[in-house]
C-alpha positions in Angstrom: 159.1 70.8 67.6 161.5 70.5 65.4 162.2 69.2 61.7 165.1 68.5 59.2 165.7 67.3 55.8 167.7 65.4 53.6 168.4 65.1 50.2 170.3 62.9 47.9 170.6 63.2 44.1 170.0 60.1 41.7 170.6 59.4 38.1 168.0 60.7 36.1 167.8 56.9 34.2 166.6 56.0 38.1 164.4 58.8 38.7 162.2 57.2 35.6 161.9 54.3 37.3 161.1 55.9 40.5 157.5 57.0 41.8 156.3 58.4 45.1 153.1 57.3 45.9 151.8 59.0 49.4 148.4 59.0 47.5 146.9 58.0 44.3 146.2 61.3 43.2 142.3 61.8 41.4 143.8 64.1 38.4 147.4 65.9 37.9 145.4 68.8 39.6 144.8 67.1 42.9 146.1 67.4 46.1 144.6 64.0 47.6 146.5 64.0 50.5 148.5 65.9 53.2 151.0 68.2 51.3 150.1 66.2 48.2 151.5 63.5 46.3 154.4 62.0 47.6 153.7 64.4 50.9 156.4 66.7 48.7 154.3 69.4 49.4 155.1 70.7 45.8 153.0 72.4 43.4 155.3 71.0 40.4 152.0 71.8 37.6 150.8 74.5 39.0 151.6 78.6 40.2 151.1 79.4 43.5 149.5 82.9 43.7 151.7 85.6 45.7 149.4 88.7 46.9 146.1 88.6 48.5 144.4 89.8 51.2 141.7 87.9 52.9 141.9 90.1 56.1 138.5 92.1 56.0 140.3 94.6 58.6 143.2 94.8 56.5 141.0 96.3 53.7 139.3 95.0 50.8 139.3 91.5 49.8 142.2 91.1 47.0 142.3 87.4 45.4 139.9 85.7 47.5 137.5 84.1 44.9 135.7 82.0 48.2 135.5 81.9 51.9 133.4 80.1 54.1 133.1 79.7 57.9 133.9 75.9 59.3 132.7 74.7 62.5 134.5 73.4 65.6 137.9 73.6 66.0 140.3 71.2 63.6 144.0 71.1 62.6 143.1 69.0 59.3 144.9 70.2 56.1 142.5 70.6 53.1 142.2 68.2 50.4 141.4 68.3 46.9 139.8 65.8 44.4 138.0 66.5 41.7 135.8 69.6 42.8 135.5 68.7 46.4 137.4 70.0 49.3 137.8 67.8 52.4 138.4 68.9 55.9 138.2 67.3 58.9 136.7 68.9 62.6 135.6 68.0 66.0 132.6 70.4 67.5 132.0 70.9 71.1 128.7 69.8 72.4 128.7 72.4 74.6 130.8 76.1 74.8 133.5 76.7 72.6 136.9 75.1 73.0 140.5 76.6 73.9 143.3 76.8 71.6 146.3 78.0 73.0 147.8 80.7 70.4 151.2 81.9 70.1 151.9 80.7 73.5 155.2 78.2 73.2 156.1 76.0 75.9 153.1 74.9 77.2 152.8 70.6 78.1 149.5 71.2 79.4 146.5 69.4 78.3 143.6 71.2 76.9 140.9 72.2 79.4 136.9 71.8 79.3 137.2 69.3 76.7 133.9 67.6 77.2 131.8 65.4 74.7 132.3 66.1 70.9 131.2 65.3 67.7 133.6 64.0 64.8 132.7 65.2 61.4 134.0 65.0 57.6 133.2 67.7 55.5 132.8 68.2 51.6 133.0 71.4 50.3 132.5 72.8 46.6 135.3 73.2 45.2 134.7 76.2 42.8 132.0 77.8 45.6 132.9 76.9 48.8 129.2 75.6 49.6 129.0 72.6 51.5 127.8 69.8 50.0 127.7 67.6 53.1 129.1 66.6 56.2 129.2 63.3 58.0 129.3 62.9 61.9 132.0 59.8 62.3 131.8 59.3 66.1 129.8 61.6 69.2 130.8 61.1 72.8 133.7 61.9 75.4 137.2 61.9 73.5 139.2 58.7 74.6 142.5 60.8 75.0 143.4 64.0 75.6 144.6 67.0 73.4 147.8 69.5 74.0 146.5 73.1 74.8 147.4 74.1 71.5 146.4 71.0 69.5 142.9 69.7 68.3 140.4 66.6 68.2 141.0 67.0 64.5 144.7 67.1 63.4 144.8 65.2 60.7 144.1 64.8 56.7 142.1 63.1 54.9 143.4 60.8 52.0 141.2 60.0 48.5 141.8 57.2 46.4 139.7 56.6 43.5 136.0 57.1 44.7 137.0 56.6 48.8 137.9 59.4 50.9 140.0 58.1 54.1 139.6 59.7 57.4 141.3 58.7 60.6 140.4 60.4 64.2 142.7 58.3 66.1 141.2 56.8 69.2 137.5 57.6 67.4 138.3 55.4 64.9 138.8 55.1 61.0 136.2 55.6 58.0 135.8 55.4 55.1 133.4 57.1 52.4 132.6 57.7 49.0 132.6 61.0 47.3 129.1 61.9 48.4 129.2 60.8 51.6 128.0 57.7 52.0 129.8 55.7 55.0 131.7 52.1 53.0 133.4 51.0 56.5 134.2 52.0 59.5 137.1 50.5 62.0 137.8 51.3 66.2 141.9 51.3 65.8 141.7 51.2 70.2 142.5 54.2 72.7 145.9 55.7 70.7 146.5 58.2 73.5 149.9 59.5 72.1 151.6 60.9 75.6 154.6 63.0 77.0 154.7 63.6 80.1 151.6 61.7 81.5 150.1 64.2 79.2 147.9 62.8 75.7 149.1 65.2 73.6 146.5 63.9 70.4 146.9 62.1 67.3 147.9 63.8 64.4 149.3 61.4 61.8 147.5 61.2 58.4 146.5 58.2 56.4 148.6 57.4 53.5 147.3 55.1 50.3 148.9 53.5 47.7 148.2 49.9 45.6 144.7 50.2 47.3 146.1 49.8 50.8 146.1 52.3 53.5 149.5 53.1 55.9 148.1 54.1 59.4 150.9 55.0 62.4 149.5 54.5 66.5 152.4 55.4 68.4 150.9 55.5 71.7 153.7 55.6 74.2 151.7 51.9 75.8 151.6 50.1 72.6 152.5 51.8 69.8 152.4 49.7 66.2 152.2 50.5 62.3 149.7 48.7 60.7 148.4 48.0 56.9 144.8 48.1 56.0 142.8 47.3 52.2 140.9 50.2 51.1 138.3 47.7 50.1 136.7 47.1 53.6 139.3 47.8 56.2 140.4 44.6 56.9 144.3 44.4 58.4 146.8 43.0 56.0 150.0 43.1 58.9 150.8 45.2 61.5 153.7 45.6 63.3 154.7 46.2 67.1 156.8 49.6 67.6 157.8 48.8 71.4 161.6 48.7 70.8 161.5 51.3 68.0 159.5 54.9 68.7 158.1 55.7 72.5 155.8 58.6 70.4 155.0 60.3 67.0 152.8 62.5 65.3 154.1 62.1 61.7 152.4 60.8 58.7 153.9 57.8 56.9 155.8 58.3 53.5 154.9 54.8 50.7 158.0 55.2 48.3 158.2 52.9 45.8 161.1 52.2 43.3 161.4 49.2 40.6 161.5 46.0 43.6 160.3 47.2 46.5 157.5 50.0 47.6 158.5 51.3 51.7 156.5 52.6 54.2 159.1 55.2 56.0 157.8 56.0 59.6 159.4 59.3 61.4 160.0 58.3 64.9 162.4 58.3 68.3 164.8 56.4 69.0 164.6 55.1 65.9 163.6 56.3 62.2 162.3 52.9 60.4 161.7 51.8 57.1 158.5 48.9 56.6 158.4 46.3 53.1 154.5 47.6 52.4 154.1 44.6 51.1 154.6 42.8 54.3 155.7 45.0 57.3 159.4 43.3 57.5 161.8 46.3 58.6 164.1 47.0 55.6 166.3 49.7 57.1 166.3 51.8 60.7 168.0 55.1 61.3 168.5 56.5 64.9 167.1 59.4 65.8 167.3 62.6 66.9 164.8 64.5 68.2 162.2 62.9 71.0 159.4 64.6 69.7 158.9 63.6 66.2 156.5 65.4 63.8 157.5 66.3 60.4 156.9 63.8 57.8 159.2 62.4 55.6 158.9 62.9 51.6 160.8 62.4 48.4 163.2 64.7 46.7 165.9 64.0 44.3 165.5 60.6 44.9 166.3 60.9 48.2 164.1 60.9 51.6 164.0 63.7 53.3 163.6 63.2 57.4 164.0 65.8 60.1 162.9 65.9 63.6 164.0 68.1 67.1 163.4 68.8 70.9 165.7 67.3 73.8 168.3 69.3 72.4 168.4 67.9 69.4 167.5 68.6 65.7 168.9 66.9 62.7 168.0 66.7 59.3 168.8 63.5 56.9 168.9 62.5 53.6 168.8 59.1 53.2 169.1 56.9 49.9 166.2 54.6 49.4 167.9 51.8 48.3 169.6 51.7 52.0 169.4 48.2 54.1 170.0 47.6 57.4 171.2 49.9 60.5 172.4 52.9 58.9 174.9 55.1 60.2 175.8 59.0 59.8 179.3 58.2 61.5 179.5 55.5 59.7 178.9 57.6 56.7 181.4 60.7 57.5 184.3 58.3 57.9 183.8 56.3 54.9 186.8 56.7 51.9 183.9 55.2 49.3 182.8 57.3 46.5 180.9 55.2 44.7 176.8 55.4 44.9 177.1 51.2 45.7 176.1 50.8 48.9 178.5 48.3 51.2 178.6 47.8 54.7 181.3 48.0 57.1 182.8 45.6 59.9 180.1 46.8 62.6 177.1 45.9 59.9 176.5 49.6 59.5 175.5 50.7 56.0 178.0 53.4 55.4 176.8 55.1 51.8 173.2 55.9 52.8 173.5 58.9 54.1 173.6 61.8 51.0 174.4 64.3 53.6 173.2 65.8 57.3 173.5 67.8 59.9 173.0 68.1 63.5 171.1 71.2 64.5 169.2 73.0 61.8 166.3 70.6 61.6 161.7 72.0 62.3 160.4 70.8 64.8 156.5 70.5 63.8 156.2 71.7 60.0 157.5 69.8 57.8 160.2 71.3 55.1 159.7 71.5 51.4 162.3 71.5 48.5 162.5 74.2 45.6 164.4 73.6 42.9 167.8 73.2 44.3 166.7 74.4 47.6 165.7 72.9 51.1 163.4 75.5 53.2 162.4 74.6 57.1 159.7 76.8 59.2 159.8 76.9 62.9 157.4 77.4 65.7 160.0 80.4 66.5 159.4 82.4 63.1 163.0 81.2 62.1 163.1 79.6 58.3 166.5 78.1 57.5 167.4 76.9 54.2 169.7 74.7 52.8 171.4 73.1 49.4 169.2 70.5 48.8 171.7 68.4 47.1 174.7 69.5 49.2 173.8 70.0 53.2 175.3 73.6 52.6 173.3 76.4 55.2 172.4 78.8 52.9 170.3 81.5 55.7 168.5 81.6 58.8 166.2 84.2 58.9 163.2 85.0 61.5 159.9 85.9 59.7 158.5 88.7 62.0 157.8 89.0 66.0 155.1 86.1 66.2 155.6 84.5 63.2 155.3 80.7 64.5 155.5 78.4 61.8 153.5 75.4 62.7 152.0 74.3 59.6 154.4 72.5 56.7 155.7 74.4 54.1 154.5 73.8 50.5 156.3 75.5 47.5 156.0 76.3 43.4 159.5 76.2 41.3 160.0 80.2 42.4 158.5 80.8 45.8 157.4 79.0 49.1 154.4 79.5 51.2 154.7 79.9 54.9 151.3 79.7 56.5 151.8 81.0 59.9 150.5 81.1 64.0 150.4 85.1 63.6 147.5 85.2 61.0 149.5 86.1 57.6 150.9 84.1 55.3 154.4 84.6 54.2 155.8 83.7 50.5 159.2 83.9 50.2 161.5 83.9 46.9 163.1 80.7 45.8 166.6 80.9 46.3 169.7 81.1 48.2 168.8 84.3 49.6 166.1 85.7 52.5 163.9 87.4 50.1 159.9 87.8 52.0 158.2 88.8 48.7 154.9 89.3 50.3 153.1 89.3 53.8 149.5 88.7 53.3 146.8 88.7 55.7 144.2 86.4 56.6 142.7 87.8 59.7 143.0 84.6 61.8 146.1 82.3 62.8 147.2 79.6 60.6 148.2 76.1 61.8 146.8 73.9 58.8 148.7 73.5 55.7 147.6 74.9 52.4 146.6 72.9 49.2 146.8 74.0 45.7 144.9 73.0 43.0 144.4 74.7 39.2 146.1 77.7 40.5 144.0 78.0 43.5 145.5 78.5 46.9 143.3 76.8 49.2 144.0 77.9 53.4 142.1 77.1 56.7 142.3 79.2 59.0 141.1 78.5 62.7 137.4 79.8 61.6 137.4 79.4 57.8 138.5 77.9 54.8 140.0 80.1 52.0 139.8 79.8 48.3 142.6 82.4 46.9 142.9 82.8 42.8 144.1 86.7 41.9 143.4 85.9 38.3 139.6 85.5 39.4 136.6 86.8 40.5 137.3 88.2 44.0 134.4 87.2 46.9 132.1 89.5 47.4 
């Protein structure tokens, strides 16, 4: 699948009035939620180490300060508050299930998926011991999973002393930092379906203003909801019937001075909610019928990309947008100014910064480095682009096998690209193709990597990572 930015530049007197909120992060050193706070997937306090090798067949350990095997089989991203990890996984009752690697193509729905158990686990963060693990949910899964997906896709979200975990059609939980089980919630069978096929759920909880954002497109009844932290209890939700027949992104809460938005990836349409009250404050139609990347903040812009059916676009859209917005509408306005104004038809014609038409990922969602825009695809292929402009910049293929399925994350001088082919990629920061480092980690990658203090934290299919060059290496 397929996924594409967008960028749009501000004036700095706004950007101090703007804050991205995808999670209310525990420290300036947490990474609370999927690809951080405000999902930008941006180290901006920290260096992101370069050169390691955790591959024990590739020699000696180099960097690794922790490793330590994790059960069942699990897409979840790790998360980092305080000195706990999170993950989330699903374990098979019985025989070990299939994940289809490096395959491509496939629609099929995973085989010999019999009853499971749905667990949350806390890990040390400067050990990797486990401190404990709760079993959410044990029985036959209420929907199916794509060959190459999991029972556990998504990330857990911390707020404050709750840590947020969502398993779809198992339900959502909540717990404290040592475990302990606050509220639980049954959300319904979200079978999210192509084909006649469940494909899974994958989209992560977001939190802001002790509230939690939660997206259910199943194809049947799909709907965005609001919930309070507090005890679960729904503050609005809304029906997405006419808007998105499926998605697997997580929800961006933007806020600016008046109004904090809850923008929702999706196909046909690419919707904006009030957080406050679920009213629909803008709606951009989409490309891509497969939407998966999630859309963050950058510039003061919102970056959105999607792809498959031919299509792959990336926008940048202005926050401040109302209405139906246009790109046409956009390219054939004479208006300069940074006002936005609306033309005859009703279309919002200045809230587009800039886009394009092919060029977009498909399931990992891009990241922006300084003036940069960088997109990984399930192909190998990483494409970048001038953040601020639209202008291609390269498209590059990592290496024979080199899918990119998890998102990108990024420092000020390099990005990480975690990859299907067991190595993890770190390319230079720039206008130019520049692979500074190839470095092992002995199985395939399809989460997405946290940092925190410096530390590079990766899950592999069997094992979560702790990577620090400046310390102790694992024994």
């Amino acid at each position: 699948m397929i996924w594409k930015p967008f960028l749009t530049t501000i004036p700095i007197s706004a950007l101090s009035l703007t804050l991205a909120c995808h999670a209310c992060a525990q420290s300036p050193t947490d990474w609370a939620a999927f690809r951080g706070e405000g999902a930008r997937g941006v180290a901006s306090d920290d260096s992101i180490p370069q050169t390691w090798n955790a591959d024990p067949e590739n020699g000696p350990h180099e960097g690794v300060i922790w490793e330590t095997d994790v059960p069942g089989l699990g897409h979840s991203s790790p998360v980092v508050a305080g000195n706990r990890v999170f993950l989330l996984t699903a374990i098979a009752d019985d025989g070990e299930p299939e994940l289809n690697i490096a395959a491509g193509g496939n629609i099929e729905a995973a085989e010999n998926d019999g009853e499971q158990s749905w667990i949350v686990l806390c890990y040390d963060k400067a050990t990797g011991d486990e401190l404990w693990r709760q079993t959410a949910h044990q029985g036959m899964p209420r929907a199916t999973r794509h060959s190459k997906a999991t029972h556990a896709n998504t990330t857990v979200c911390v707020s404050g002393d709750r840590v947020v975990a969502c398993f779809g059609s198992e339900g959502l939980y909540c717990y404290d930092l040592d475990g302990t089980l606050i509220w639980k919630r049954d959300l319904g069978v979200i079978d999210v379906s192509k084909y006649g096929i469940g494909w899974g759920y994958a989209s992560s909880p977001a939190i802001h203003d002790n509230r939690i954002a939660l997206i259910c497109d199943d194809p049947d009844h799909p709907f965005a909801t609001v919930l309070n932290l507090t005890d679960g209890e729904e503050v609005w939700k809304v029906d997405r019937a006419d808007v998105c027949e499926r998605s697997w992104g997580s929800p961006l809460i933007y806020q600016t001075e008046d109004t904090t938005q809850m923008i929702v990836n999706g196909w046909p349409w690419i919707v904006s909610y009030d957080f406050a009250t679920g009213e629909e404050l803008w709606r951009l139609e989409g490309g891509g019928d497969n939407p998966i990347p999630t859309p963050f903040e950058a510039n003061g812009w919102i970056y959105i990309t999607n792809a498959h059916g031919g299509k792959a676009p990336i926008y940048v859209v202005r926050p401040d947008s109302r209405g139906t917005l246009s790109v046409d509408a956009n390219d054939e306005s004479d208006d300069e100014s940074d006002d936005n104004s609306d033309d005859e038809s009703g279309l919002d014609s200045n809230a587009i910064v800039w886009s394009v038409e092919r060029g977009g990922s498909y399931m990992s969602t891009p990241v922006v480095s300084g003036d940069y825009l960088y997109l990984g695809n399930s192909n190998g292929v990483v494409r970048c682009f001038h953040a601020k402009t639209g202008e291609k910049m390269f498209e590059k293929r990592l290496g024979k096998g080199a899918g990119v399925i998890a998102s990108l994350i990024a420092d000020n001088e390099k990005v990480i690209c975690a990859s299907e082919d067991g190595n993890v990629y770190v390319l230079e920061s720039g206008p130019e193709f520049n692979v500074l480092e190839t470095n092992p980690m002995g199985e395939p990658c399809f989460a997405t990597p946290a940092v925190s203090g410096g530390t590079l934290f990766v899950r592999t299919t069997k094992r979560l990572v702790a990577i620090h060059p400046d310390q102790s290496p694992a024994n």
